[in-house]
Every structure is written in structure tokens, then in C-alpha cells.
N, C-alpha and C positions, 0 to 999 in steps of 0.2 A: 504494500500500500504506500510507505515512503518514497521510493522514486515514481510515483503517478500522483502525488500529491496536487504540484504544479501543474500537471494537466488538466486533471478532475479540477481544478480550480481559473483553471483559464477556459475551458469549454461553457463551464457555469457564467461566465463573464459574456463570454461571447452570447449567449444562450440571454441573458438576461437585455442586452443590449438589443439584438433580435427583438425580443416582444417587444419591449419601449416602440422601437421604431413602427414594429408591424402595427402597435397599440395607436400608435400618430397617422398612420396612413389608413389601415382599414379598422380600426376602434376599438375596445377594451378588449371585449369577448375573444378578438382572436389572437391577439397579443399577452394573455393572460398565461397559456401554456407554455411557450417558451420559458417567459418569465419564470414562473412555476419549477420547471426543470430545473432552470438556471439557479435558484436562490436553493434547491434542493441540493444539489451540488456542491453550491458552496457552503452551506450547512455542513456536507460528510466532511469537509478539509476541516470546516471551522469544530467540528467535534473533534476531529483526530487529533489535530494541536492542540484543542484545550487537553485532551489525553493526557497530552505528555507535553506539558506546559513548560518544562524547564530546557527542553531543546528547542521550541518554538516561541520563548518570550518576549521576545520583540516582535514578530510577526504576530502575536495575539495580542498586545497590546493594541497595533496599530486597526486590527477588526475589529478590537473594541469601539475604539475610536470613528470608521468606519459605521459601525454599525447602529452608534450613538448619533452621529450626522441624519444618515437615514430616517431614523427615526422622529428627529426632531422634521425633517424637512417634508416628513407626513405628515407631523401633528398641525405643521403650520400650513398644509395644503388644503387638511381636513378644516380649519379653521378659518380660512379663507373662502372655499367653496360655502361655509354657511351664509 
């Protein structure tokens, strides 16, 4: 699983980028699977390294951070659309 880390986590990337876009051109619904996959994806990297936190500490840091961003840029998208 260690030397495929960086791949399973760059297909999720790409995977993720896909739906956005397919989501801007033809609308949520079919851009939602991509997406889907993608954030699945990188979920399994982002479990392995918290795993084994102590050879991934910096790269788990910076998902945190990451993943702190996203969140907030929801909450304020949700917030906005009211």
C-alpha cells in the first residue's frame, strides 16, 4: 500500500477536479460521482497516514490544514447561498 500511496492520492485529485468541472458545465447530479470517488480516495491515503502518523507528520499536518480550508469554505458557501 506504501509505494501506491501517491497515486491513490493523485487519481482522487484528479477525480475530484473532474466532477467540479463536469458539476460547472452539465450540473451537480453528474458531477457529484467523480467527486464522490475522488474525496473516497483520498480518505484511504488520508486514513493510512493518520495510521502511522509518525512517518507521515508533516504531510498530515498539512491535510489537516487542507481539510480545515474546505470546510470553512463550505460553511461560508452554505451561508451565503441563504
Amino acid at each position: 500500500m506504501k509505494k501506491y500511496l501517491r497515486e491513490i492520492e493523485i487519481s482522487g485529485l484528479i477525480l475530484v477536479i473532474i466532477g467540479i468541472v463536469c458539476s460547472w458545465i452539465w450540473g451537480a447530479n453528474f458531477g457529484m460521482w467523480p467527486c464522490l470517488v475522488g474525496l473516497f480516495l483520498w480518505l484511504i491515503t488520508f486514513l493510512y497516514k493518520a495510521f502511522h502518523w509518525n512517518e507521515y507528520a508533516r504531510e498530515n499536518k498539512q491535510n489537516i490544514m487542507i481539510l480545515l480550508i474546505a470546510i470553512i469554505i463550505l460553511i461560508l458557501q452554505m451561508i451565503i447561498r441563504l
